[in-house]
C-alpha positions in Angstrom: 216.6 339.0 288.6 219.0 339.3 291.3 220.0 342.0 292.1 223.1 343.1 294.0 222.8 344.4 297.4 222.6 348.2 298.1 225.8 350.0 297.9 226.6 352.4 301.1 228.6 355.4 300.8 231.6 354.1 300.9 230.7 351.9 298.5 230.3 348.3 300.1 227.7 346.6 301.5 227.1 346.1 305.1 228.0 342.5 305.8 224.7 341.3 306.6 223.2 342.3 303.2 226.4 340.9 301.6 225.6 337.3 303.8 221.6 337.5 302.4 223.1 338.0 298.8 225.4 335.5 299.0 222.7 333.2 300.3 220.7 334.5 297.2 222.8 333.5 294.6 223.6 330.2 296.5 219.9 329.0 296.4 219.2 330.4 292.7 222.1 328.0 292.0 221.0 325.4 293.4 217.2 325.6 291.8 219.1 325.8 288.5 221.5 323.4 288.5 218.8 321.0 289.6 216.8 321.8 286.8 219.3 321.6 284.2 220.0 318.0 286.2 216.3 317.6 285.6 215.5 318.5 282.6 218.5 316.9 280.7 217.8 313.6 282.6 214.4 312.8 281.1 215.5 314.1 277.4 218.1 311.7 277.9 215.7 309.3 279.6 213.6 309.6 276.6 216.3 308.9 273.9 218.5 306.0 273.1 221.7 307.0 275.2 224.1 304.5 272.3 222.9 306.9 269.9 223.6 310.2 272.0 227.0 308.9 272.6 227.5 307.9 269.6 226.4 311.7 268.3 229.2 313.2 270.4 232.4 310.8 269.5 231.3 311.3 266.1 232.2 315.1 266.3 236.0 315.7 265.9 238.0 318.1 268.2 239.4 319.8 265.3 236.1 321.0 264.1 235.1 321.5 267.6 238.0 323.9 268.0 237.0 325.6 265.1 233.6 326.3 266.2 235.2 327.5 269.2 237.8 330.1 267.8 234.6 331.7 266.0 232.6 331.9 268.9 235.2 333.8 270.2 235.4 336.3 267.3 231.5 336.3 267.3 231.6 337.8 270.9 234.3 340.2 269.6 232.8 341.6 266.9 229.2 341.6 269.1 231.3 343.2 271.6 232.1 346.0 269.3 228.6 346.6 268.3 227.7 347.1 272.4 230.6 349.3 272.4 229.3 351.6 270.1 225.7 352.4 270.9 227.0 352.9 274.8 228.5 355.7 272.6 232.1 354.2 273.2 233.1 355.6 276.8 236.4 353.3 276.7 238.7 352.5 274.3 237.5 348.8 272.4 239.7 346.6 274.0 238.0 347.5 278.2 235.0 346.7 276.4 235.7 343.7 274.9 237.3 342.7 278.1 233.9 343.3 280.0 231.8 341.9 277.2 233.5 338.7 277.6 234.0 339.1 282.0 229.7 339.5 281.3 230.0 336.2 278.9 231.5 334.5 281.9 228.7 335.7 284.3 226.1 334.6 282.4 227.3 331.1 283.1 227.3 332.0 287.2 224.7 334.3 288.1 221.1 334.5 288.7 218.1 336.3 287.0 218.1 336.9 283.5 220.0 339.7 282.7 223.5 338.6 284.9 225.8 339.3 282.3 224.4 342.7 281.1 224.8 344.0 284.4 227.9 342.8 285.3 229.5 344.2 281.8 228.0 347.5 282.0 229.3 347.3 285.8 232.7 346.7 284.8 232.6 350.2 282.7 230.5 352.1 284.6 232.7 354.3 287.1 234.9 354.9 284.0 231.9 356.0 281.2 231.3 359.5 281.5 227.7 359.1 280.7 226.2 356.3 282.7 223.1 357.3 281.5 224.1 356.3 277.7 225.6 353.0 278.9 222.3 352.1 280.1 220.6 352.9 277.8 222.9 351.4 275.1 222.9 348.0 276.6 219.6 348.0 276.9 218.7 348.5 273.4 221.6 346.0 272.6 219.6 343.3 274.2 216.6 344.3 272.6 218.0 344.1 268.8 219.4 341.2 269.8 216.2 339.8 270.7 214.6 341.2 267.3 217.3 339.6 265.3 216.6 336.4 266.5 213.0 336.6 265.5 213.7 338.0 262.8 216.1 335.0 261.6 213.5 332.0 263.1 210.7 334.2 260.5 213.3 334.1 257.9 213.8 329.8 258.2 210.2 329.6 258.7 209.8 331.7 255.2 212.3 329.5 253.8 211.0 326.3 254.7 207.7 327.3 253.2 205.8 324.4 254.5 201.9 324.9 255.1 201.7 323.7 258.5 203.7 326.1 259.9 201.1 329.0 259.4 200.1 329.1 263.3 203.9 328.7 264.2 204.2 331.6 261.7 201.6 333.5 263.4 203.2 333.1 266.6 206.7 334.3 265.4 204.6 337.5 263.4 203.5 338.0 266.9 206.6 337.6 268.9 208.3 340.4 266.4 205.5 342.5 266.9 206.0 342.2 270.8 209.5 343.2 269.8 208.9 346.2 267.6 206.3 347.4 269.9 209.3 347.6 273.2 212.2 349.1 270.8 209.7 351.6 269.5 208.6 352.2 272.9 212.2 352.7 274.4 213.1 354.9 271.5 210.3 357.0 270.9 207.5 356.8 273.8 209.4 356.7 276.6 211.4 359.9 276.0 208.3 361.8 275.0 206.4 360.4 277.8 209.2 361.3 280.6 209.6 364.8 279.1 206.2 365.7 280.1 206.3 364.5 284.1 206.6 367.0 286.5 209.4 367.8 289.1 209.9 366.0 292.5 208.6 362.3 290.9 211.1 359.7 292.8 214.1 358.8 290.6 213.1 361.6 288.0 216.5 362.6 287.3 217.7 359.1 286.3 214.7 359.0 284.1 214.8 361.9 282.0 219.0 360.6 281.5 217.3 357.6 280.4 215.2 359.2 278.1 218.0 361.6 277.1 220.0 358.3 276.0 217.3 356.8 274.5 216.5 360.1 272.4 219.8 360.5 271.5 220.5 357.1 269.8 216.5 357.0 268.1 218.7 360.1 266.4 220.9 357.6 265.1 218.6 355.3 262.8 222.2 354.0 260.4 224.0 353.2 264.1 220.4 350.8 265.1 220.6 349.7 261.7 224.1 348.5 261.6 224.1 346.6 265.0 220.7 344.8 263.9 222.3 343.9 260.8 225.6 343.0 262.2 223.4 341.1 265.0 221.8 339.3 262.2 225.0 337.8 260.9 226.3 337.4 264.7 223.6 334.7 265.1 223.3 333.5 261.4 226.6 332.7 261.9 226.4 330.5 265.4 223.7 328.7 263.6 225.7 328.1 260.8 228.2 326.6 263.2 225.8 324.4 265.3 224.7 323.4 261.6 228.4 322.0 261.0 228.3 320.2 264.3 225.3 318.4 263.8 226.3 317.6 260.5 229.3 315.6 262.1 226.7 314.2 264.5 224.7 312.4 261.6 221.7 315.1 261.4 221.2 316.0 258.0 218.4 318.3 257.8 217.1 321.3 255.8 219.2 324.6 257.3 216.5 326.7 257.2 215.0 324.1 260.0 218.0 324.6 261.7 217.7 328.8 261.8 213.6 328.4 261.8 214.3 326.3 265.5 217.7 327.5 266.9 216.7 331.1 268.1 213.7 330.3 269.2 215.5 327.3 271.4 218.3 330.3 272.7 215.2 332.4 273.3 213.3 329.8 275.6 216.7 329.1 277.2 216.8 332.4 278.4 214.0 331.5 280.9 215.9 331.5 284.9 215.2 327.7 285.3 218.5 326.1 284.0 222.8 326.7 284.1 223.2 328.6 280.6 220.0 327.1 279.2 221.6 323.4 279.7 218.9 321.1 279.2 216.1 323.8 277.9 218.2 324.5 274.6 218.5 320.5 274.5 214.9 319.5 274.7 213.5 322.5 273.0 215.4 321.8 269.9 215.2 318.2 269.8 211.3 318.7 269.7 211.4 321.9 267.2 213.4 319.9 265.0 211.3 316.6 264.7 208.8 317.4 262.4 211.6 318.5 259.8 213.0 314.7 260.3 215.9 315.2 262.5 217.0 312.1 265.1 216.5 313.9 268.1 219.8 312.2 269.7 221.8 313.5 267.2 220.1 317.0 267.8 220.7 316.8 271.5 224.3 315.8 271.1 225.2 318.6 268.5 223.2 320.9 271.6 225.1 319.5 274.4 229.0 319.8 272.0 228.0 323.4 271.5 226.8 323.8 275.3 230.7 322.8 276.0 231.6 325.8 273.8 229.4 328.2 275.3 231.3 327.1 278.6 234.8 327.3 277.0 234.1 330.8 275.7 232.9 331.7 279.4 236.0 330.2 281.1 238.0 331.9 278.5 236.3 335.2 278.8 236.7 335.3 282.7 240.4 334.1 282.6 241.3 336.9 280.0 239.3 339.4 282.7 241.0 338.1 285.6 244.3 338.5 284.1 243.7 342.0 282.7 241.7 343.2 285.5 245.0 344.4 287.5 245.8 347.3 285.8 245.2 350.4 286.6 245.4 353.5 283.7 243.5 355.8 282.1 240.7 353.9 280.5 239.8 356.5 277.5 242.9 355.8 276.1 244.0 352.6 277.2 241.1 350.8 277.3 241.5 349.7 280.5 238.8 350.0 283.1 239.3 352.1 286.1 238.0 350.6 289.4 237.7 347.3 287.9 236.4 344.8 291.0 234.5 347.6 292.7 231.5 345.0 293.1 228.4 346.9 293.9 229.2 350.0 294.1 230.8 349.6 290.0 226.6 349.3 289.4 225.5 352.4 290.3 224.7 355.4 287.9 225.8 358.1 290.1 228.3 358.2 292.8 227.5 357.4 296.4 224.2 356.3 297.3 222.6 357.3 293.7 220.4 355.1 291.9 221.5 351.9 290.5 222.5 349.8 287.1 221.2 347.2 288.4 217.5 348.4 288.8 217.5 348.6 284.8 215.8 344.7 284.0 217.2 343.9 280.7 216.2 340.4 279.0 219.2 338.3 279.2 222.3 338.1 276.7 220.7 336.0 274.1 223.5 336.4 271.9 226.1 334.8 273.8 224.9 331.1 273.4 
């Protein structure tokens, strides 16, 4: 990941570090727009183009708009979740205004975690406990994550076809991989910081960590909810890539469908593409053949909900940009103080203190 450069005291970089950032983030561009470029030429390469195009006319704007305006209330209602393990440290609306002004980032930073940083950025000179907001991203990401294993097991359960018992093992894995880092984060990782001595670099930070951490593993029914309401988050994109490639002439078993689409948003998470465009495409086109789907109508349902991912990104940004100039109490207004501080917004403490930014999260998952 990318990290931004090191804030000074007064709380902006000194311009040389800013001109190496910038040059940063100007060649991770580049690598991933080249292989998005890449990767979606040979799928296409390798698939009748008629039948692609014929895929995407087939779809309608009026469901495409549809699909759209649920997005949306998808990302507010996942917004909402976020908001309340970071223990709500502004009112719902500043959140939701930086969930989506994090939805927008994902679609123009680099590393894998852009948008997590830059919405917990956005809140945190105006959360009183930056330790919390942390903390609460982080395991917002990870139940994220779970949920989408969880729902590829469930389509894999549902499909209950014999030769999926090594892609079964795999998934049975995967969630074990999964359990293994919440339990870790919850239960381990408190216990194991409470017993390091004094004096250790960044000590402080940790044992607020582990303080955060402690304090929401107290909370099983708050973990619960946000799984469960992170389940029906992603059940529910599914259901909507489900109606586009409906319209698109692919007419397959939905449990295919939520056995292959979170593991496609999971290996689209991997830095190598814009937004997972071309990864998502290719990985679900080849998911979904054995369960008889065309493969151009797969790509062209993936490439009509790739323009919605982009709309809801454009359209989280905009509604960012024109919020982002007010200035009021954020506890009760919801706005966030300090909005646009850049680097200096990252940090956990004041000054020269340690950074959010040094927290490496997995990337938002969700918002695709």
């Amino acid at each position: 990941m990318v990290s931004p450069p090191p804030a000074s005291g007064s709380g902006s970089a000194p311009p040389e570090e800013a001109a190496v950032f910038r040059l940063r983030i100007s060649r991770s561009w580049l690598f991933k727009i080249c292989g998005s470029v890449l990767i979606l030429g040979i799928t296409l390469w390798l698939l009748p183009t008629e039948r692609v195009l014929e895929g995407l006319r087939s779809i309608p704007f009026s469901l495409w708009l549809v699909c759209l305006l649920a997005f949306l209330c998808g990302h507010v209602a996942a917004a909402g979740k976020w908001w309340v393990l970071i223990e709500r440290p502004v009112g719902l609306p500043a959140a939701v205004r930086a969930h989506f002004a994090g939805l927008a980032a994902n679609l123009c930073l680099p590393g894998v975690a852009g948008g997590d940083v830059v919405r917990a950025g956005l809140l945190m000179r105006a959360a009183p406990d930056k330790a919390a907001l942390a903390a609460g991203s982080l395991a917002d990401r990870l139940i994220d994550t779970l949920a989408l294993v969880l729902l590829s097991a469930a389509g894999l359960v549902l499909l209950g076809r014999g030769e999926g018992e090594g892609s079964g093992l795999a998934l049975l894995q995967a969630g074990g991989l999964v359990g293994v880092l919440v339990f870790g984060a919850f239960v381990v990782f408190p216990a194991l910081v409470a017993r390091l001595p004094d004096g250790l670099p960044m000590i402080g930070l940790a044992r607020k960590l582990a303080g955060a951490f402690g304090a929401l593993a107290r909370r099983p029914l708050i973990l619960a909810g946000a799984l469960g309401l992170s389940l029906g988050i992603q059940a529910g994109f599914v259901a909507l890539t489900i109606l586009l490639a409906n319209a698109a002439g692919v007419e397959i078993a939905p449990a295919a469908w939520y056995f292959a689409w979170p593991l496609a948003k999971i290996l689209a998470i991997l830095p190598v593409s814009v937004a997972g465009l071309g990864v998502r495409e290719a990985s679900l086109a080849a998911l979904l053949l054995p369960f008889g789907a065309p493969p151009a109508g797969v790509v062209a349902a993936s490439l009509i909900w790739q323009t919605i991912l982009f709309a809801g990104g454009l359209i989280g940004g905009l509604a960012w940009a024109a919020s982002s100039g007010k200035a009021a109490d954020p506890s009760r207004t919801g706005t966030v103080a300090g909005a646009g501080a850049g680097p200096a917004a990252m940090e956990l403490a004041g000054g020269d203190g340690p950074r959010a930014d040094l927290i490496k999260t997995p990337r938002d998952v969700q918002n695709r």
